[in-house]
C-alpha positions as CSV (number, residue, x, y, z in Angstrom):
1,X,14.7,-8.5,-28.0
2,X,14.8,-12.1,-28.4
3,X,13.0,-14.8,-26.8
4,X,12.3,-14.4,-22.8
5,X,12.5,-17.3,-20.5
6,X,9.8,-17.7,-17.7
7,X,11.5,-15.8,-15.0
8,X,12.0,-12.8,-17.7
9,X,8.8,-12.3,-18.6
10,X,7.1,-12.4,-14.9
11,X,9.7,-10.0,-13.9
12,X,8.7,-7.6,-16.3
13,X,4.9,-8.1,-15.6
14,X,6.0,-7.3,-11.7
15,X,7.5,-4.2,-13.2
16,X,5.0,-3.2,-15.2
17,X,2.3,-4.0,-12.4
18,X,3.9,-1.8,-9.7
19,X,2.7,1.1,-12.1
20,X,-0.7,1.3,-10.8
21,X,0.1,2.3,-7.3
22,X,-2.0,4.7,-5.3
23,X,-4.9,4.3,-8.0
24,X,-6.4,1.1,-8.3
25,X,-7.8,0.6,-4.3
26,X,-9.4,-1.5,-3.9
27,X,-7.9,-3.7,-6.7
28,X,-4.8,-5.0,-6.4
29,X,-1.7,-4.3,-8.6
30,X,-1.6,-6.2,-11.3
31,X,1.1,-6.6,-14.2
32,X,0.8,-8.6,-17.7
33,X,3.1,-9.9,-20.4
34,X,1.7,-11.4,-23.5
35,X,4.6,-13.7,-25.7
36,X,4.0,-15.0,-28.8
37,X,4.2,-18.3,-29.8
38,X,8.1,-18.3,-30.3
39,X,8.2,-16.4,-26.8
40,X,8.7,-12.9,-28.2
41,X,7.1,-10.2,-26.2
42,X,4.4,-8.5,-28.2
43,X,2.6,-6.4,-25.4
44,X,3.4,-5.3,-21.7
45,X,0.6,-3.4,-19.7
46,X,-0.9,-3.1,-16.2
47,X,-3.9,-2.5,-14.2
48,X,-4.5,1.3,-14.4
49,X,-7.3,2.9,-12.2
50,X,-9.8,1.5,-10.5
51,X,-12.9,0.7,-12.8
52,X,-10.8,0.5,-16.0
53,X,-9.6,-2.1,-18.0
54,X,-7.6,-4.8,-15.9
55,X,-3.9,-5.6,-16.7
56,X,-4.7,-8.5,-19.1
57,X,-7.4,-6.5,-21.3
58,X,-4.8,-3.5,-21.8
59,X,-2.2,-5.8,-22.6
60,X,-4.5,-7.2,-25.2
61,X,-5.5,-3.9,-26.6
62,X,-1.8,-3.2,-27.2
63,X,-2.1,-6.3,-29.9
64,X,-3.3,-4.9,-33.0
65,X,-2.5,-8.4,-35.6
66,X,-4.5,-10.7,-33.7
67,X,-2.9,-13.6,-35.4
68,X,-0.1,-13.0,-32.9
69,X,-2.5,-14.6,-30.3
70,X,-2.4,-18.0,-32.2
71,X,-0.4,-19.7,-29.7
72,X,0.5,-16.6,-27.6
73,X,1.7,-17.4,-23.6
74,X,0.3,-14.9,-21.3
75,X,2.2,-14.4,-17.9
76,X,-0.1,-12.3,-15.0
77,X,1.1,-11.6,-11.6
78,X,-2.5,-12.8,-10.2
79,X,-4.8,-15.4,-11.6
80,X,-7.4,-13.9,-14.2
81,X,-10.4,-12.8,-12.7
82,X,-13.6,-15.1,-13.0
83,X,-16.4,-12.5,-11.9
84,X,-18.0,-10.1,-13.7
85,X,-18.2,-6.4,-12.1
86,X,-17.2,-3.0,-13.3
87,X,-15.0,-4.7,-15.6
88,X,-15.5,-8.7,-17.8
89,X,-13.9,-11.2,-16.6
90,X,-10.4,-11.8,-17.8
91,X,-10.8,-15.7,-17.7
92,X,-13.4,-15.2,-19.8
93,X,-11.7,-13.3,-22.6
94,X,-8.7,-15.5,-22.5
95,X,-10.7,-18.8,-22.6
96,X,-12.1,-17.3,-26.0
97,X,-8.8,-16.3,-27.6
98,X,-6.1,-18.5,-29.2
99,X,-3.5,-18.4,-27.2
100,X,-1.4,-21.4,-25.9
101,X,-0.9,-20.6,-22.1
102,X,-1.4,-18.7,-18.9
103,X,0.9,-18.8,-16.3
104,X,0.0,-16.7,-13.1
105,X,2.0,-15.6,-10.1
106,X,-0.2,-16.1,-7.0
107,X,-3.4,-17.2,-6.8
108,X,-6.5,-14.5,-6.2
109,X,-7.9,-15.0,-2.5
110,X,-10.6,-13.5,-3.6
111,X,-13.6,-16.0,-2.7
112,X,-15.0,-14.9,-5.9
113,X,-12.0,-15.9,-8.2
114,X,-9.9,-17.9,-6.1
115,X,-9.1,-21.2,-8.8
116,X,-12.3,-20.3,-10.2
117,X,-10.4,-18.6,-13.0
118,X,-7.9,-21.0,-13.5
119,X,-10.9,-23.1,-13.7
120,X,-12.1,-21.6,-16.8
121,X,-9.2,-21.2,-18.4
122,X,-8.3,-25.3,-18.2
123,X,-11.7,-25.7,-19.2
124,X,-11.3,-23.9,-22.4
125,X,-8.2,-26.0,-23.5
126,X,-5.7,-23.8,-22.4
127,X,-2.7,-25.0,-20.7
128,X,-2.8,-23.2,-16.9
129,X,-0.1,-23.1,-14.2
130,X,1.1,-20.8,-11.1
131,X,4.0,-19.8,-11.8
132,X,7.0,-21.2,-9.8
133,X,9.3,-18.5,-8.0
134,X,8.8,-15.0,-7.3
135,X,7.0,-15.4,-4.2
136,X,8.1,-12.6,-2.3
137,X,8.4,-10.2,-5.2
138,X,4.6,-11.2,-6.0
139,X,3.1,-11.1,-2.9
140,X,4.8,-7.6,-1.9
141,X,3.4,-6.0,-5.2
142,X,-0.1,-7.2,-4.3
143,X,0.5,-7.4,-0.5
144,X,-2.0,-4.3,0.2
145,X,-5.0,-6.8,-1.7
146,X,-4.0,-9.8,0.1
147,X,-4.2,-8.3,3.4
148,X,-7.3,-6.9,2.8
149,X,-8.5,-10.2,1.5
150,X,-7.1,-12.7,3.8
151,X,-7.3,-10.9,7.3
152,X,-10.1,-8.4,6.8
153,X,-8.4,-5.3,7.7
154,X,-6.6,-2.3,6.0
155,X,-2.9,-2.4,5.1
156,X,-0.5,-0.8,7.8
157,X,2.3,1.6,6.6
158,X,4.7,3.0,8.8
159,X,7.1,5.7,7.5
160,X,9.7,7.0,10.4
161,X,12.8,9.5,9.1
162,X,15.2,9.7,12.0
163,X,18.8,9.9,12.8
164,X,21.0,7.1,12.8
165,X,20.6,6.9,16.6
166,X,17.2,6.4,15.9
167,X,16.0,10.5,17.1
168,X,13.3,11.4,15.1
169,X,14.1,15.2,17.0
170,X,16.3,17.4,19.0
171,X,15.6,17.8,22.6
172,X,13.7,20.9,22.3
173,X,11.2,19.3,19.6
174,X,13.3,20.9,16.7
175,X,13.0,17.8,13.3
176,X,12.9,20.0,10.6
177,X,14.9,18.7,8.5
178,X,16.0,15.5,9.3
179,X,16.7,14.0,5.9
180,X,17.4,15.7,2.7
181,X,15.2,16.7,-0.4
182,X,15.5,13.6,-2.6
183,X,14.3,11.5,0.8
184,X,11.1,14.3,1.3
185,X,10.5,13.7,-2.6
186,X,10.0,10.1,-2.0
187,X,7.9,10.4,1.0
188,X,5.4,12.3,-1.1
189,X,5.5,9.2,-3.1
190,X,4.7,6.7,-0.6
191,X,2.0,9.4,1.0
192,X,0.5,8.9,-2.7
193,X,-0.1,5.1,-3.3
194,X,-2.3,4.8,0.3
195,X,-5.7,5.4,1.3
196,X,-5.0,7.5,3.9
197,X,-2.9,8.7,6.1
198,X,-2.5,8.5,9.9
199,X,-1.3,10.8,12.4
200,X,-1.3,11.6,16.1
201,X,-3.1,14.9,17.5
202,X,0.6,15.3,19.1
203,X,1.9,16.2,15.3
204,X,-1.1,18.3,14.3
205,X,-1.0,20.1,17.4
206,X,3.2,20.8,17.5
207,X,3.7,21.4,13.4
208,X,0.4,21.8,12.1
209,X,1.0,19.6,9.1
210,X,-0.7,19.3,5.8
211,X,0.3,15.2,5.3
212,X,-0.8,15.3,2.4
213,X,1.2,14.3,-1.0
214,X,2.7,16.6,-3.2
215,X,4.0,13.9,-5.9
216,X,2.2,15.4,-8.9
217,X,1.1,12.1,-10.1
218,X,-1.3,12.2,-7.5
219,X,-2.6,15.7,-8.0
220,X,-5.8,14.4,-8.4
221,X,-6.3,12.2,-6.2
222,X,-8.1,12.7,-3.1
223,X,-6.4,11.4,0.0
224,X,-7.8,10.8,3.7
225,X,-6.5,11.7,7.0
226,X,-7.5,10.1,9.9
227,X,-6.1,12.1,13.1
228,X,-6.2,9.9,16.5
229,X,-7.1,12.4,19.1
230,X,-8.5,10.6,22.2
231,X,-9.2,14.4,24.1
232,X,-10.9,15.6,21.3
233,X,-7.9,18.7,21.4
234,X,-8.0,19.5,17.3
235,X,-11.6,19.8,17.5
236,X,-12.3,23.3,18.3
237,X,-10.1,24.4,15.6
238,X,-10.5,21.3,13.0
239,X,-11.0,24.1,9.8
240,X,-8.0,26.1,10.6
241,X,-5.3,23.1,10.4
242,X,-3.6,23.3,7.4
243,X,-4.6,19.1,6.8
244,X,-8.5,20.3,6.8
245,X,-7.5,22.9,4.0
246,X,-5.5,20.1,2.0
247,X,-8.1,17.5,1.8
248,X,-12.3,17.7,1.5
249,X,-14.2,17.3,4.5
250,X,-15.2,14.2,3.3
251,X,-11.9,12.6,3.6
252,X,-10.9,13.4,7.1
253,X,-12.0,11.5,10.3
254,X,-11.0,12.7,13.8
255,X,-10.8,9.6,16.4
256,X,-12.1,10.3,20.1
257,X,-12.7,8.3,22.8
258,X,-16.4,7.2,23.7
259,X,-18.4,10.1,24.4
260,X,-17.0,12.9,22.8
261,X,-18.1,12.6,18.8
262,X,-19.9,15.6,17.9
263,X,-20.4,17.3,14.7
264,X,-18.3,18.7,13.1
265,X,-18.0,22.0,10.7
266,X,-15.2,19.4,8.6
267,X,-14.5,16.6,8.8
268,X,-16.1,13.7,11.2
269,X,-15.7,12.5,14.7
270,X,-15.5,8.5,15.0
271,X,-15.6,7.2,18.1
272,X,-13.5,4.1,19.1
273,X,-12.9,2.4,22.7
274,X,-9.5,3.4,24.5
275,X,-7.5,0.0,26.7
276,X,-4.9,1.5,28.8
277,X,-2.0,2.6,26.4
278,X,-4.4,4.3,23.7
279,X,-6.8,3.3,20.8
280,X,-8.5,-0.2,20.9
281,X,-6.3,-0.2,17.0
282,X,-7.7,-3.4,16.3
283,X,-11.3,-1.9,16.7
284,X,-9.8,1.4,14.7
285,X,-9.0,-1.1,11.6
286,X,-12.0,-3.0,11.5
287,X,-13.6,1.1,11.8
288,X,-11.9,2.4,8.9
289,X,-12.3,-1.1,7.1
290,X,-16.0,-0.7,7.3
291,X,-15.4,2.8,5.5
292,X,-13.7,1.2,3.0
293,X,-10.1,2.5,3.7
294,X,-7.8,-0.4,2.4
295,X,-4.7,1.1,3.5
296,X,-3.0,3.5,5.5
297,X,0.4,5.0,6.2
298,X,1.0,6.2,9.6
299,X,3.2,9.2,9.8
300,X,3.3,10.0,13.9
301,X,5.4,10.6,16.8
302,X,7.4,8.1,18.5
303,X,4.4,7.2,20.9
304,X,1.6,6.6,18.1
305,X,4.2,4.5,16.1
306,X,5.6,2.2,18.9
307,X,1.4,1.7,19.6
308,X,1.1,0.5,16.5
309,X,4.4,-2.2,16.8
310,X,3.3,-2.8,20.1
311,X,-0.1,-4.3,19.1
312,X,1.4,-6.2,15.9
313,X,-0.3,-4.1,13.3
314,X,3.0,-2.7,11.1
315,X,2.7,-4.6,8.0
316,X,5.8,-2.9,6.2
317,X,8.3,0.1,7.7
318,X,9.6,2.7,5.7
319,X,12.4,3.9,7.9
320,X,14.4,6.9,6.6
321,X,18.0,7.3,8.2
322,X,20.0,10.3,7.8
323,X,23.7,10.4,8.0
324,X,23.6,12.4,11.6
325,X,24.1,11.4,14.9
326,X,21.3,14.1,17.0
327,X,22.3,12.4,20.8
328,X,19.7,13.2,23.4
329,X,16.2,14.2,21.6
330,X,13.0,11.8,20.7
331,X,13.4,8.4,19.8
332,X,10.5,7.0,16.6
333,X,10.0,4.0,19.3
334,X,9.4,6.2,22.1
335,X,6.6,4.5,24.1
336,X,7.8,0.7,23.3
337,X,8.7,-1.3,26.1
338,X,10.8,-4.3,25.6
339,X,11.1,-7.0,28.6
340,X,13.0,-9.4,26.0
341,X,14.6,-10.1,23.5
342,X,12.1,-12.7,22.2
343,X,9.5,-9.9,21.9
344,X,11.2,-7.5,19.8
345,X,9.7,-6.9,16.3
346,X,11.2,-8.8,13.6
347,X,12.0,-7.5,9.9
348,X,12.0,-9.3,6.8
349,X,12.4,-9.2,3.5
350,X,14.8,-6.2,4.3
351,X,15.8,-3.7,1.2
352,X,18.1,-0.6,1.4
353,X,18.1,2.3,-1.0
354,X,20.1,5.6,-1.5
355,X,18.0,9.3,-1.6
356,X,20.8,11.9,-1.8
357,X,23.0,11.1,1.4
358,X,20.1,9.2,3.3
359,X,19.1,5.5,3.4
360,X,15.7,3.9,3.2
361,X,15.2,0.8,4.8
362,X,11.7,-0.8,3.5
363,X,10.5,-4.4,5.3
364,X,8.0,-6.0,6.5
365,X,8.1,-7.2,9.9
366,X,7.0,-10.7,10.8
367,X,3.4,-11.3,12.0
């Protein structure tokens, strides 16, 4: 490989960074590419797990002649953290070393970092810039973070696998299956790199779903359901549903209206205030924010998603489209009233994939 220009080497630390998904919450994704001085790449690594080593230190560990440092450029998708917690600070341990440069992708919003460790690394000597492009390709790989950071509240999912007509089922009720097996297989993919899921007590009640992800790189990990049941009706039964034999009590939360929270043999009841067409879901964020989920993926009937776009509160859409025209049955935006055109959600930063012989359109829609 020869030398990389700019543009090359913070692509390949987006790459690397998206690596970490689903296990470094609260964290963000972070990727890192260290080039020596003649702008060969000598390491590539990424933020693992949550507690460990941040992408900059495992990129460093990858460098066993340290003289390869001696005017060394380091590209990072974030700015190098100032503050010391679980793990040092990587300003710190860059300001010490060598190296020529560090060029980072967005700027941490973090009130503890934010320019504080571009601060330290200009202070050391070291010549510091953001890095100039990539902006939508850097903010969607740490866009769970920056939510969290700049607006206070957990990061909103919605995944939807319907027809191209938009049914997410026949008539009768009948959705199994809609798309094919590679489509599933991602699914169980997305399940894995959130906090938690979200469902209605509509689904639970009609397929008794697990909703929780089989993607074996996320075997271990231990996923939370919240299920938004303003009648309390999964209550009586909460052990026998097959999500409260998929997940520890621990990690599931039933949501009730005021006045019916009661304690439960698994799981627990939050309470949170009901307006007229469901959930107070501002108030259910700012709740599950308080519990420290950063992120969830919402995974409901037509009636619990167009809630959710109703209030503003989709940050990205997953929409799964088969090749099959259903006709009459239930449409994914079910309960959402449109007066005009001005108020329809918007999408961007569109993207389109192939599983098998079904589509995935990913965006985020415009706040």
């Amino acid at each position: 490989m020869g030398p990389l220009a700019p543009e090359q080497a913070m692509m390949m630390a987006l790459e690397e960074g998206s690596k970490g998904a689903g296990f470094v919450s609260p964290n963000p994704l972070v990727g890192c590419a260290i080039l020596d001085q003649n702008y060969q790449l000598i390491a590539l690594a990424h933020h693992e797990r949550v507690g460990e080593g941040h992408a900059e230190v495992n990129a460093l560990k990858q460098i066993q002649n340290t003289t390869l440092l001696n005017g060394a450029h380091i590209y990072v998708t974030l700015e190098p953290c100032a503050h010391e917690g679980r793990t040092p600070s990587c300003a710190k341990t860059l300001a010490e070393l060598p190296i020529a440069s560090v060029t980072y992708g967005l700027e941490d919003p973090n009130p503890l970092v934010s320019g504080k460790g571009a601060e330290i690394l200009r202070a050391s000597g070291k010549k510091v810039q953001i890095f100039d492009g990539l902006k939508d390709e850097l903010e969607e790989l740490a866009e769970i973070f920056l939510m969290n950071q700049r607006q206070g509240r957990p990061f909103v999912g919605v995944k939807v696998a319907s027809s191209l007509d938009g049914r997410i089922a026949l008539a009768d009720g009948t959705s199994q299956w809609i798309t094919g097996e590679s489509a599933r297989t991602q699914v169980q993919y997305l399940r894995g790199i959130y906090d938690a899921m979200v469902t209605g007590a509509g689904t639970i009640l009609k397929d008794d779903p697990r909703l929780n992800s089989r993607d074996p790189r996320f075997a271990n990990k231990q996923q939370k359901l919240i299920v938004l049941d303003p009648d309390g009706e999964t209550l009586s039964r909460i052990a026998e549903w097959n999500f409260a034999k998929a997940r520890s009590s621990d990690d599931i939360f039933v949501v009730v209206r005021p006045g019916l929270a009661r304690p439960l043999s698994v799981g627990r009841a939050l309470e949170v205030p009901v307006l007229d067409q469901g959930f107070d879901l501002k108030e259910l964020l700012q709740t599950l924010h308080e519990l420290a989920i950063h992120s969830v993926l919402v995974e409901a009937g037509g009636f619990t998603v167009s809630r959710f776009l109703r209030a503003g509160l989709v940050d990205r859409l997953y929409l799964f489209m088969a090749a099959k025209i259903l006709g009459e049955g239930m449409s994914w935006t079910e309960g959402l009233k449109i007066r005009t055109l001005a108020e329809t959600p918007r999408l961007r930063k569109i993207r389109v994939q192939t599983f098998g012989e079904d589509l995935l359109l990913t965006a985020r829609l415009r706040s």
